[in-house]
DRENLOLUM-569251 format. One record per residue (C-alpha): residue number from 0; x negated, y negated, z negated. Coordinates in steps of 0.001 Angstrom, whole numbers, plus 500000, padded with zeros to 6 digits. Example, Ala and Ser with C-alpha at 12.3 -4.5 7.8 and 13.67 -1.06 7.14 Angstrom:
DRENLOLUM-569251
(0; (487700; 504500; 492200));
(1; (486330; 501060; 492860));
This chain:
DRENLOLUM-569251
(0; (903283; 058288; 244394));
(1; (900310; 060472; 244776));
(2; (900512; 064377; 244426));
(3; (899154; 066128; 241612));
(4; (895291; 066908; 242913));
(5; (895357; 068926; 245983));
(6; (892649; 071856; 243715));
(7; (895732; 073518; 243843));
(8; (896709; 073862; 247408));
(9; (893043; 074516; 247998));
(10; (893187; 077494; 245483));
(11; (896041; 078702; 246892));
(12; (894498; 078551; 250721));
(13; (891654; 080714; 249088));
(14; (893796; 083008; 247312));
(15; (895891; 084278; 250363));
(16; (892497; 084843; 252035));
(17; (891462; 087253; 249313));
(18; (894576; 088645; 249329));
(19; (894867; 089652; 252784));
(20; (890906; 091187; 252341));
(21; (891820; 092725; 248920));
(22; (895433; 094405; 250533));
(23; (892876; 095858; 253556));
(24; (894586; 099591; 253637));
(25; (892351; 101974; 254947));
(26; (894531; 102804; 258246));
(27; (894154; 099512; 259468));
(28; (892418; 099102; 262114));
(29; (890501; 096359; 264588));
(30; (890913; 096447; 267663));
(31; (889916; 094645; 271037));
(32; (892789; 094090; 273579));
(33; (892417; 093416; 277596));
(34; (895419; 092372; 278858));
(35; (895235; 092628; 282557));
(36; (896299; 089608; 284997));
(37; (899542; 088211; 286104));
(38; (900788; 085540; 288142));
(39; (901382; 081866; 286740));
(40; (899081; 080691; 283712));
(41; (897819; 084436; 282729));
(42; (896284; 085114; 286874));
(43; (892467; 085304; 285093));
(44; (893493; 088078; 282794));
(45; (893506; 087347; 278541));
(46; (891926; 089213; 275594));
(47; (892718; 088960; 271928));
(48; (891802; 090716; 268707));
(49; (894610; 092809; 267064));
(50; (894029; 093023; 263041));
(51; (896401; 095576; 261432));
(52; (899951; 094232; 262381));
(53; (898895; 090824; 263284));
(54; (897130; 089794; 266899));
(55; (894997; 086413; 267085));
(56; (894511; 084760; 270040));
(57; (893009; 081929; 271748));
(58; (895380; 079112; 273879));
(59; (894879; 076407; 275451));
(60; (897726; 073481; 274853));
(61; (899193; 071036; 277101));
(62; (897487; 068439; 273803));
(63; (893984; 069729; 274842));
(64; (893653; 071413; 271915));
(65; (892118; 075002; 272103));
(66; (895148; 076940; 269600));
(67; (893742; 080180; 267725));
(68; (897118; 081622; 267648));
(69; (898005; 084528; 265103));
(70; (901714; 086550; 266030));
(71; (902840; 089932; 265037));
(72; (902011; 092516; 267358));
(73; (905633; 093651; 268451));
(74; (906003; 089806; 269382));
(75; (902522; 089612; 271719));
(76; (903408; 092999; 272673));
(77; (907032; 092484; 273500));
(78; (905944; 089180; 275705));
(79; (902330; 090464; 277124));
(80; (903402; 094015; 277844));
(81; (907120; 093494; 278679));
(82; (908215; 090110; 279711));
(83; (905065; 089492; 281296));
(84; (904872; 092609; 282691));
(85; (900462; 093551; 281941));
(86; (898700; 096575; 281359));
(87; (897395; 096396; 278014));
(88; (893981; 098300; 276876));
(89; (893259; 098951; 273472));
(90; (889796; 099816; 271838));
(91; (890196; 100793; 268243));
(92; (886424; 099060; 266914));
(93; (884787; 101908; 264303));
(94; (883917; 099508; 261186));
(95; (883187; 100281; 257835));
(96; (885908; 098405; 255730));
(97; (883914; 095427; 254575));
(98; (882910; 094391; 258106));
(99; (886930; 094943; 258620));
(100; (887171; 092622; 255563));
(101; (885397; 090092; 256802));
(102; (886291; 089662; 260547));
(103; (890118; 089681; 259349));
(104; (889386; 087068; 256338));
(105; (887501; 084820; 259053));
(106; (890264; 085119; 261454));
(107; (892957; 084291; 258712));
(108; (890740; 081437; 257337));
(109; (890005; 079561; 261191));
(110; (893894; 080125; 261456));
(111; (894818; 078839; 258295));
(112; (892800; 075474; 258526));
(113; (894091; 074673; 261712));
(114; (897236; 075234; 260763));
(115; (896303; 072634; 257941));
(116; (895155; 070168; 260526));
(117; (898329; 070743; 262780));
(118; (900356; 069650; 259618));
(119; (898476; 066448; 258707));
(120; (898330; 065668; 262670));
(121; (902266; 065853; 262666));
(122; (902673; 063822; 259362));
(123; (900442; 061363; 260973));
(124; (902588; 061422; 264529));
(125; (906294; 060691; 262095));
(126; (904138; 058010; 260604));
(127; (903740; 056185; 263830));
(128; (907778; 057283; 264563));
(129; (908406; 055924; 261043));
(130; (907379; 052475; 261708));
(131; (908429; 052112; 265335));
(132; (911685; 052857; 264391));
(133; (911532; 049625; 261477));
(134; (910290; 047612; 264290));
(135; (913389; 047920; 266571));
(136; (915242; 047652; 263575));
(137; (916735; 051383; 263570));
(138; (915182; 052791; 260952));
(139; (918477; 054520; 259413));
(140; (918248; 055943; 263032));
(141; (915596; 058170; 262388));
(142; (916079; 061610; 262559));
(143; (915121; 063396; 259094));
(144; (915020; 067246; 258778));
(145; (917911; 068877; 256495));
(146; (920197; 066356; 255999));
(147; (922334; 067075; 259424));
(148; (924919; 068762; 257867));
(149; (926883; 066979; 255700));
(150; (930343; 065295; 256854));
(151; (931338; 062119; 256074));
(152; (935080; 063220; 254880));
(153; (935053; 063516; 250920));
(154; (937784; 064420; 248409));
(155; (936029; 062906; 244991));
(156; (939271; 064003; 243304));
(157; (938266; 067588; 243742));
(158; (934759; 067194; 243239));
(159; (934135; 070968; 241538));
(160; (930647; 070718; 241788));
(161; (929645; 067307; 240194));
(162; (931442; 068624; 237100));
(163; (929742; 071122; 236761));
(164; (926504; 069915; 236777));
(165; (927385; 066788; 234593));
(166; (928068; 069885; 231974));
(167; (924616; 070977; 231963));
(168; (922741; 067467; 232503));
(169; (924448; 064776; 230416));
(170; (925071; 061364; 231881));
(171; (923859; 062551; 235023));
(172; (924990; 059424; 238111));
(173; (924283; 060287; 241219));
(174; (924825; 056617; 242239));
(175; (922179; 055264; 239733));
(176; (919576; 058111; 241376));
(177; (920316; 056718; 244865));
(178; (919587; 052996; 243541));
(179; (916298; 054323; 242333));
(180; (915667; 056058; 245476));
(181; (916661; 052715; 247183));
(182; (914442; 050953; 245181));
(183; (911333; 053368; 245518));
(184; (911690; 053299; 249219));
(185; (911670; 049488; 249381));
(186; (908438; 049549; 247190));
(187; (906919; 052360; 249148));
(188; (903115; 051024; 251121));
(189; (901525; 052310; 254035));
(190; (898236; 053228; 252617));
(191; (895151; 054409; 255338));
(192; (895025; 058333; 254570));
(193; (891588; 058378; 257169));
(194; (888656; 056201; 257379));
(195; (887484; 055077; 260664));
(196; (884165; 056718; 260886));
(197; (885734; 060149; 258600));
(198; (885239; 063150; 261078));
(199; (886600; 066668; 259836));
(200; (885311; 070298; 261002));
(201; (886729; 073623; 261707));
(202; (885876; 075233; 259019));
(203; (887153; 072868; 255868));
(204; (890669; 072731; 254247));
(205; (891446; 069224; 255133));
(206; (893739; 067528; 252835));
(207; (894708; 064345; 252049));
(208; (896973; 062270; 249221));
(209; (900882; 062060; 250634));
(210; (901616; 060930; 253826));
(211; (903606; 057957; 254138));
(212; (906143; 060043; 255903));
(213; (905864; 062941; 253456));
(214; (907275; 060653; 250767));
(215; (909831; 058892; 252979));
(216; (911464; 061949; 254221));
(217; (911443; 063409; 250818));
(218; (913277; 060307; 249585));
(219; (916162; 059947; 252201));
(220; (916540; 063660; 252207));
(221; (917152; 062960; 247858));
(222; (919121; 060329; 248804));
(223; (920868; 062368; 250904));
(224; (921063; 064679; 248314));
(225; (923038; 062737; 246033));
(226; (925344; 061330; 247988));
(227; (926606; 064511; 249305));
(228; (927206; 065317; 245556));
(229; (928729; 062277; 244704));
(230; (931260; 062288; 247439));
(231; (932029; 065964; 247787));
(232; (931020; 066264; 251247));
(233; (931842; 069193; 253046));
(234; (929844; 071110; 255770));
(235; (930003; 069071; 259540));
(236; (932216; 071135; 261654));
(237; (929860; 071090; 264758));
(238; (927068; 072076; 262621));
(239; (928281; 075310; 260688));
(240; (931164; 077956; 262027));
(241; (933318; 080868; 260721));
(242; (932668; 084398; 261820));
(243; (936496; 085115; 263610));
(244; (936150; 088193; 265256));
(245; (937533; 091615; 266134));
(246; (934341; 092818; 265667));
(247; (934047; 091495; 262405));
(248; (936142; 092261; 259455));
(249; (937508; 089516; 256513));
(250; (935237; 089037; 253363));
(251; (936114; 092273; 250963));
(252; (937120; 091951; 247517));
(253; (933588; 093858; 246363));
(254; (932102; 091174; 248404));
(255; (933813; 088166; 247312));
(256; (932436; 089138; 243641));
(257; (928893; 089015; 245031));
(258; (929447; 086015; 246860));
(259; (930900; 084204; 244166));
(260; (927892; 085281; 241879));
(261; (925648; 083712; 244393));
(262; (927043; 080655; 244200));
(263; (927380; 080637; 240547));
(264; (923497; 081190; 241193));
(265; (923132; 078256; 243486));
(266; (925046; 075648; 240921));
(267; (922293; 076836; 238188));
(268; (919614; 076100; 241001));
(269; (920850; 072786; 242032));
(270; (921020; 071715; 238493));
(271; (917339; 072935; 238103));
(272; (916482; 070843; 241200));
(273; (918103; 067586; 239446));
(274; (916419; 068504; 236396));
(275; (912940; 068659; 237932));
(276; (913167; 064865; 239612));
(277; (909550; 063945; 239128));
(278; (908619; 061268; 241367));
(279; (905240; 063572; 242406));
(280; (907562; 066413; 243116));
(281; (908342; 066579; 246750));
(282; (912269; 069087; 246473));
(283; (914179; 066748; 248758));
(284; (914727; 069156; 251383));
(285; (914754; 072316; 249550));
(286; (917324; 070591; 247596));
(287; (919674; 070058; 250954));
(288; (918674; 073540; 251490));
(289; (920409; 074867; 248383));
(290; (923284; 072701; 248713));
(291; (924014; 073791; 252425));
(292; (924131; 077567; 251432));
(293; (926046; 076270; 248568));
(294; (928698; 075020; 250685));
(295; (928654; 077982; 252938));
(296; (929440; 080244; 250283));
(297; (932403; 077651; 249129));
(298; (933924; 077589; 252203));
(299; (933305; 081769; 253050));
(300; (934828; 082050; 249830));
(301; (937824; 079315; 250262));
(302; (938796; 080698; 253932));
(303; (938111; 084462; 253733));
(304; (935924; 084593; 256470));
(305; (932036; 084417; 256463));
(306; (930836; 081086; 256876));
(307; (927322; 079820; 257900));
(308; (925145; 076960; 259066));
(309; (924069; 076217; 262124));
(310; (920211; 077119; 261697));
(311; (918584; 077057; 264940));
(312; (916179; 074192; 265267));
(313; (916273; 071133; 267639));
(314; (912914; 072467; 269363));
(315; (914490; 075884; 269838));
(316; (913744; 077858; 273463));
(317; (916512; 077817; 275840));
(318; (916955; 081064; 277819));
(319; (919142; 081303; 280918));
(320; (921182; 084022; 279790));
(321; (922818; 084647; 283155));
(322; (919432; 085874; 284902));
(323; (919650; 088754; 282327));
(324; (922017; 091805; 283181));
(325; (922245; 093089; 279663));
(326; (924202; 090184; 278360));
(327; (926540; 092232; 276467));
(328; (923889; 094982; 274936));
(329; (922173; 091716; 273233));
(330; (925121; 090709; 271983));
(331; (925923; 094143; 270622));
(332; (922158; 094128; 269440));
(333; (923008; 090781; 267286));
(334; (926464; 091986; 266108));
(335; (924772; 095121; 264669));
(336; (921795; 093194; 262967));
(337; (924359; 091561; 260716));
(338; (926546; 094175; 260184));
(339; (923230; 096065; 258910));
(340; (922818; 093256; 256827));
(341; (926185; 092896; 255216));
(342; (926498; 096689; 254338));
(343; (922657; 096900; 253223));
(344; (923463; 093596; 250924));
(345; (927040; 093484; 250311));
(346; (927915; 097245; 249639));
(347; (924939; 097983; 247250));
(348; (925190; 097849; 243747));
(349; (922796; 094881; 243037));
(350; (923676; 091361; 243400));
(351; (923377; 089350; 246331));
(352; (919863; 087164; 246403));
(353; (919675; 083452; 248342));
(354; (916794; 085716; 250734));
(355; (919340; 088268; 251423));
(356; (921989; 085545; 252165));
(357; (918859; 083734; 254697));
(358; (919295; 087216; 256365));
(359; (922329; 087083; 257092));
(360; (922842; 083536; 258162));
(361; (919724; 084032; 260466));
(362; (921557; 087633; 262340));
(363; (925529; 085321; 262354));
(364; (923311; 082528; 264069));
(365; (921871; 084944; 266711));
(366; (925498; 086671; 267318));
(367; (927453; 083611; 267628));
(368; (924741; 082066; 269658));
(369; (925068; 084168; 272555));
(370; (929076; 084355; 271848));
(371; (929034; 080312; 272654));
(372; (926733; 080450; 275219));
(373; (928449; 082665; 277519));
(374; (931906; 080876; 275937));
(375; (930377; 077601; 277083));
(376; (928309; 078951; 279957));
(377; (925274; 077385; 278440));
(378; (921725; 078553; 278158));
(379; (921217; 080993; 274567));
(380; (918836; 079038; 272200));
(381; (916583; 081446; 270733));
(382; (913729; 081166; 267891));
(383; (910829; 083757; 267386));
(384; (910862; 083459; 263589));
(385; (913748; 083332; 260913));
(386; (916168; 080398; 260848));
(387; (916629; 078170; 258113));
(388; (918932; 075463; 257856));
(389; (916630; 072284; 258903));
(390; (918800; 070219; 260914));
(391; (918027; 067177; 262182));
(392; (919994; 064251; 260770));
(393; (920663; 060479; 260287));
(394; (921046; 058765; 256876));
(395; (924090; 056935; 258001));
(396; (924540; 055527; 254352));
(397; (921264; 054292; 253870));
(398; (921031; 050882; 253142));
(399; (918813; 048816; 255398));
(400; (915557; 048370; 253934));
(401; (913033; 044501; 254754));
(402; (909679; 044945; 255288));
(403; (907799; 041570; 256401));
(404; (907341; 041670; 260268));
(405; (903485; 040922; 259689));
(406; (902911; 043954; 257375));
(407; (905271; 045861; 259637));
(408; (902711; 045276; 262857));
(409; (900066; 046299; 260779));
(410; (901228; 048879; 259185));
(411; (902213; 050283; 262955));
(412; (899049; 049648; 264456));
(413; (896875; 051403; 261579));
(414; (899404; 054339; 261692));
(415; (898384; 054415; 265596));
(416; (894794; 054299; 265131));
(417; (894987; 057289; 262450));
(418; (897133; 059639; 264606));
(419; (894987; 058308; 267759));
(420; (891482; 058846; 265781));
(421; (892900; 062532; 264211));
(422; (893780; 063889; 267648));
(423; (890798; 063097; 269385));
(424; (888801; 064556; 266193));
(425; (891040; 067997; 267158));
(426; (890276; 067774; 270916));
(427; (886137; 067468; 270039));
(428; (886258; 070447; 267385));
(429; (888729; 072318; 269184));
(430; (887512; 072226; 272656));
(431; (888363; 074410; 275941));
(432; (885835; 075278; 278888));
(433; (886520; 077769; 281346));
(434; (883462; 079358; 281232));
(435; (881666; 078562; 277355));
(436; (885320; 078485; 275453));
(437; (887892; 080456; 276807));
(438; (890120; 082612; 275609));
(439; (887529; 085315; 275585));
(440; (884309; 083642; 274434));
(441; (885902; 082364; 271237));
(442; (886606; 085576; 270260));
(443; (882727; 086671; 270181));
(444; (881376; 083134; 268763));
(445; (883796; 083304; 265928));
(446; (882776; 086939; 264882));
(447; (879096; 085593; 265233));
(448; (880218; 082886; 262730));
(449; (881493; 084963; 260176));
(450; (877837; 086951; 260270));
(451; (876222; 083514; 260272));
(452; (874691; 084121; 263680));
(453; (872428; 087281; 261917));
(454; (872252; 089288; 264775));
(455; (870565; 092431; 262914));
(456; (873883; 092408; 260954));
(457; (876322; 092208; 263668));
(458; (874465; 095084; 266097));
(459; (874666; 096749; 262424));
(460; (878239; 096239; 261863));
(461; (879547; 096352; 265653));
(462; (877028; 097980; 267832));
(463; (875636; 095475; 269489));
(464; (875753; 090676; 269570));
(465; (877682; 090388; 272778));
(466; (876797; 086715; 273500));
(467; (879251; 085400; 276218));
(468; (876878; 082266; 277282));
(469; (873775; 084918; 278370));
(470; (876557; 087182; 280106));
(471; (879431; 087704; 282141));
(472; (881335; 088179; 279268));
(473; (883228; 085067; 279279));
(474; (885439; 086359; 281596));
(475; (888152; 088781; 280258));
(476; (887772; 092235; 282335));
(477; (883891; 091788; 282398));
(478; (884763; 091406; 278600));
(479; (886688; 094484; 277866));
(480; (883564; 096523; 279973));
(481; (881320; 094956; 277660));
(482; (883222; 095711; 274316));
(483; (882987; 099424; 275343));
(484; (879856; 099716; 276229));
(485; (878295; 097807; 273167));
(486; (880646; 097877; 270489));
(487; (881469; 101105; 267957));
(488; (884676; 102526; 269729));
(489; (886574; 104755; 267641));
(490; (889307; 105682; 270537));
(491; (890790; 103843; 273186));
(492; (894494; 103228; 275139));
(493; (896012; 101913; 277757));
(494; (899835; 100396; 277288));
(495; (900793; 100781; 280715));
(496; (902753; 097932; 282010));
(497; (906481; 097690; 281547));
(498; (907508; 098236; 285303));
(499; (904575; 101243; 285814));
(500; (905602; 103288; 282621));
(501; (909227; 103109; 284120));
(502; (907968; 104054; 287463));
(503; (906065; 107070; 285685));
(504; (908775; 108440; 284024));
(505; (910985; 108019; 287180));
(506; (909150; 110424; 288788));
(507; (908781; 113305; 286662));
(508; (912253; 113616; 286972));
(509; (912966; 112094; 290836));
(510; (911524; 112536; 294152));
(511; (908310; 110717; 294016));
(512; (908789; 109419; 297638));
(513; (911855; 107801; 297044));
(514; (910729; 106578; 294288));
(515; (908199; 104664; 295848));
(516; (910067; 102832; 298660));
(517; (913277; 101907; 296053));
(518; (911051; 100434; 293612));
(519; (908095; 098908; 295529));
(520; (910670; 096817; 297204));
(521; (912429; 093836; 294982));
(522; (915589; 094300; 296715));
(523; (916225; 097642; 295648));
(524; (914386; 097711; 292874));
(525; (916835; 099426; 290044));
(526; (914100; 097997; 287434));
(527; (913016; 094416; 288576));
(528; (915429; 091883; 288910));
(529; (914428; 088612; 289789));
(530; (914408; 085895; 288067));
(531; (914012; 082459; 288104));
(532; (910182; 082609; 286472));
(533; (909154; 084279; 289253));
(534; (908169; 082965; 293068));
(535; (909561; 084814; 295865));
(536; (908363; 088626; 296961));
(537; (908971; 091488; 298892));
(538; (906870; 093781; 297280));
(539; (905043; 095059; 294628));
(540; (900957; 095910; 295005));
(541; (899937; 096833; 291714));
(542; (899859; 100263; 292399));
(543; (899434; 100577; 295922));
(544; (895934; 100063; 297220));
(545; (895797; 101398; 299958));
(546; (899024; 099371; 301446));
(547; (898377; 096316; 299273));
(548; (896596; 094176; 302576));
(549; (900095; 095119; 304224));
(550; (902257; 094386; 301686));
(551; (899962; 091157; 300783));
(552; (900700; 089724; 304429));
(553; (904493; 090375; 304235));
(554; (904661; 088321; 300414));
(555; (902693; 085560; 302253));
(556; (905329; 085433; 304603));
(557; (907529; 085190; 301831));
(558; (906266; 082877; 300260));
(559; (905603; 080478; 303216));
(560; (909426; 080743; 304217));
(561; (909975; 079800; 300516));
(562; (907492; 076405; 300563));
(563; (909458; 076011; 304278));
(564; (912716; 075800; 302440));
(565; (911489; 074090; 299658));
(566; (910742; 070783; 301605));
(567; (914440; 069919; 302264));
(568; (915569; 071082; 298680));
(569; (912922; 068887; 297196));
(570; (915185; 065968; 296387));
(571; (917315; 067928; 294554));
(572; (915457; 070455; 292584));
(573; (912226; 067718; 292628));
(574; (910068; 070112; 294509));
(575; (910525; 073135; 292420));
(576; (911258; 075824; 295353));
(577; (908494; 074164; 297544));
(578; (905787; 074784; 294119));
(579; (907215; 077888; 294458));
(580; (906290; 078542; 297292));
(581; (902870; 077395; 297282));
(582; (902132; 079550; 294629));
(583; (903422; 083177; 296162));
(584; (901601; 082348; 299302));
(585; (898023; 081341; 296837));
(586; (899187; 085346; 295361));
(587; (899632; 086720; 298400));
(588; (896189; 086136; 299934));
(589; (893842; 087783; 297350));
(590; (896325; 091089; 298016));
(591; (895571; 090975; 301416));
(592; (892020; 091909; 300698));
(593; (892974; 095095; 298316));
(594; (893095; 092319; 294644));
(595; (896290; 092096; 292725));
(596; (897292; 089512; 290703));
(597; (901428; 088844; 290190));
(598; (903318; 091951; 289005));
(599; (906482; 090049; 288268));
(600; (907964; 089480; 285015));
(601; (911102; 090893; 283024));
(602; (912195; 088424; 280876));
(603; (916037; 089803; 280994));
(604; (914766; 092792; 278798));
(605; (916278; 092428; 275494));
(606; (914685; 095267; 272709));
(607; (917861; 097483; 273053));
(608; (915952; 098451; 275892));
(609; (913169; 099444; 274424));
(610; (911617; 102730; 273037));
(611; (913031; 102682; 269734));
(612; (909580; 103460; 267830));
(613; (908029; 100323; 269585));
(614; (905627; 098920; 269189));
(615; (904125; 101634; 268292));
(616; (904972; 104176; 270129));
(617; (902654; 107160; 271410));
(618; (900641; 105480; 274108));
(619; (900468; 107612; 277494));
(620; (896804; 107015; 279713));
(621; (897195; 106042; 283286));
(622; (895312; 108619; 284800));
């Protein structure tokens, strides 16, 4: 069951890059960014490249990979600047727009590969799952993306949708396409997709013919597929809900029209789906997909009420919505998102699209996810990029499958030695040092890359090489220095930290004085509010350096009664408040000799809070 040759996916990896070089606008800019030091992970300070609308970074993961990590810049703004609470400084480079060109085109291309490699490592990781689970004997216990939403209660006598698609495909069984499934999963072999000695690079499109898990997903989630067809199954309660509200009003009869219409859409795409059933053609979960939104729009339109899946994913974040104190503005935030939605979409006069529907079921997720939460008293799941319905499921009605226990073992341990072989290829080309590849250094090397190491054509383009291995400019503020002293610099700004811009605005209108003892001390702060991220502390030193030794020794003290209390709660919490501890006293000391590091963090801010032009607001200095 090989794929059609992978010159395609390869054209199309080369395509987007010449896209995003040929769509370069002329008021995009480049830009360096120092983001200044906080307690935690961030205490040596970061730096990352911001390219238009997009910031890439370097991370180090807790799989020893180095990560070059590419997010909009309202997202690293909204968690540098605000939750984390750092100064940010921006130097807008001066570049002539083919040297723009070709540092954003290298960025997108060392992102886009090891994106690539990500996905083959984690098709090579559910291979190893895959055959673990056949050797316990639970293999219709494996958990397949998509199919997690279909209930098990079926009314075949009112099985709308199979007639209609039996009027467009004649003949059409959904029970003989699950016995070929069935049949095409018992035939299915583990073939090696790397060679011992292969090694792969940074900077080649890795790909290789399908995954043994590739094709088995894609299978149970057709056989899934099917079945749900065949028997008429409805959407799991648990796993999809109904928009009741006060807030929210009963569908309209303009909107039923254009809800109807979509589904009348979705029938002709299901159909098309069944149509296309190539054995190379990999539509199993796009298929679930279809039908899910399918059966939302069924049961919206059967009740009255908008009706949606449960999208979030199983690896969501969970935030502990009671540390925040603007609870109810987020929810108001997420109620108004979809009503923007449903009047932009549903009171227009063109039809409703499947996207525009994605919209909407992504902004119903968000609202009812903090209704339940604070319902349930549980922590609000939250995901930093649109929902789609992908959840997790079981192929209950599977039949059980027998593989020979000998080809089994083998199969399991080759599977191991792939994944094992892949990852430590990752760890060698993607390496971390604190010193030769940081965060910081990476940043330089890969620009010197993308001018093949020429350094007349980089002190051409740039200014000057800055070569972090013959300098101090491995380390992030040395960094920054460097960058404006070498580099073309069109302008510069600093983004003020999320606490000191508050603090500045306080007191043009406020007493300065008072201003300073309320806020400098967490008790009576009226902007910080602790949280649970954050160690104990009296006081804030970030701007105060001429009491910073003073208020350095009383956080120590803090801290130490912290580590102090700590030892008896360490049974219960398993040494949590004790860490704690530890680490307020380690921030303490360096502010006892004039050097701050923690600033506290904000994660209860929520972007009703925020300026409403952000991220781009006008940028005030902080002189």
């Amino acid at each position: 069951m090989s794929r059609k040759p992978s010159f395609f996916s390869i054209l199309f990896f080369y395509f987007l890059i010449f896209i995003s070089s040929a769509v370069f606008s002329q008021d995009k800019k480049i830009s360096f960014l120092y983001i200044d030091a906080n307690s935690g992970q961030s205490s040596g300070g970061h730096t990352a490249l911001k390219i238009g609308d997009y910031v890439y970074h370097f991370q180090y993961y807790p799989d020893k990979i180095f990560h070059i990590v590419r997010e909009s810049w309202f997202d690293f703004r909204f968690s540098y600047n605000i939750q984390e609470n750092r100064t940010i400084i921006v130097s807008d480079l001066k570049l002539k727009k083919s040297d723009m060109n070709k540092i954003e085109t290298g960025f997108d291309r060392l992102f886009l590969i090891q994106e690539k490699h990500f996905e083959n490592l984690k098709y090579l990781q559910a291979n190893k799952d895959i055959f673990a689970k056949y050797l316990s004997g639970k293999i219709n216990t494996y958990p397949i993306e998509g199919i997690g939403y279909f209930s098990q209660n079926s009314k075949p006598s009112k099985n709308h949708l199979i007639n209609i698609i039996r009027s467009k495909i004649n003949n059409f069984d959904p029970e003989r396409e699950k016995s070929k499934i069935v049949e095409q999963i018992q035939n299915l072999k583990y073939k090696s997709n790397i060679h011992k000695d292969q090694s792969i690079n940074s900077s080649t499109y890795t790909t290789f013919q399908d995954f043994y898990s590739e094709t088995y997903t894609d299978l149970v989630q057709k056989y899934v597929f099917y079945d749900a067809i065949e028997n008429n199954h409805k959407l799991k309660p648990l796993e999809s809900f109904s928009l009741h509200s006060e807030f929210i009003n009963p569908i309209s009869d303009q909107e039923r029209i254009k809800l109807q219409n979509l589904s009348k859409n979705l029938e002709l795409k299901l159909i098309e789906q069944i149509s296309d059933n190539e054995e190379s053609n990999h539509w199993g979960l796009l298929g679930c997909q279809i039908l899910v939104f399918y059966l939302s729009l069924e049961a919206s339109l059967e009740s009255g009420y908008f009706h949606f899946p449960d999208s979030f994913p199983h690896q969501s974040e969970k935030i502990i919505w009671n540390r925040a104190r603007n609870i109810d503005k987020l929810k108001d935030e997420t109620l108004l998102l979809f009503n923007r939605y449903r009047n932009k979409y549903l009171e227009s006069e063109n039809p409703l699209t499947i996207e525009q529907f994605i919209d909407l079921t992504d902004a119903a997720n968000r609202y009812n996810e903090i209704q339940n939460a604070v319902q349930f008293d549980r922590p609000i799941r939250n995901f930093p990029i649109k929902t789609m319905p992908n959840k997790r499921g079981i192929a209950a009605n599977l039949p059980n499958f027998y593989i020979p226990q000998p080809e089994l073992a083998e199969s399991n341990k080759q599977a191991t030695i792939e994944y094992d072989h892949y990852l430590i290829q990752l760890q060698k080309i993607y390496p971390y040092h604190l010193i030769f590849q940081n965060c910081t250094s990476e940043i330089f090397r890969s620009i010197d890359e993308f001018y093949n190491q020429e350094s007349i054509k980089i002190t051409q383009a740039l200014g000057k090489q800055i070569n972090p291995n013959a300098s101090l400019s491995f380390v992030p503020f040395y960094a920054n220095y460097d960058v404006q002293n070498n580099y073309f610099i069109e302008s510069q700004k600093i983004i003020l930290s999320y606490r000191r811009q508050l603090i500045r605005d306080m007191r043009k209108s406020q007493n300065s004085g008072l201003v300073f003892l309320r806020e400098n001390f967490t008790p009576t702060s009226t902007i910080y509010n602790f949280n649970e991220e954050d160690d104990w502390f009296l006081l804030f030193t970030d701007e105060n350096v001429f009491f910073r030794p003073i208020f350095g020794a009383t956080n120590l003290i803090t801290g130490l009664s912290q580590l102090l209390i700590g030892v008896p709660m360490a049974i219960d919490d398993s040494g949590d408040t004790f860490k704690k501890g530890w680490n307020g006293i380690f921030f303490s000391m360096p502010e006892m000799f004039f050097f701050n590091i923690r600033k506290g963090s904000f994660y209860n801010i929520t972007t009703m809070d925020l300026d409403p032009e952000f991220p781009n607001e006008t940028y005030k200095d902080s002189n």
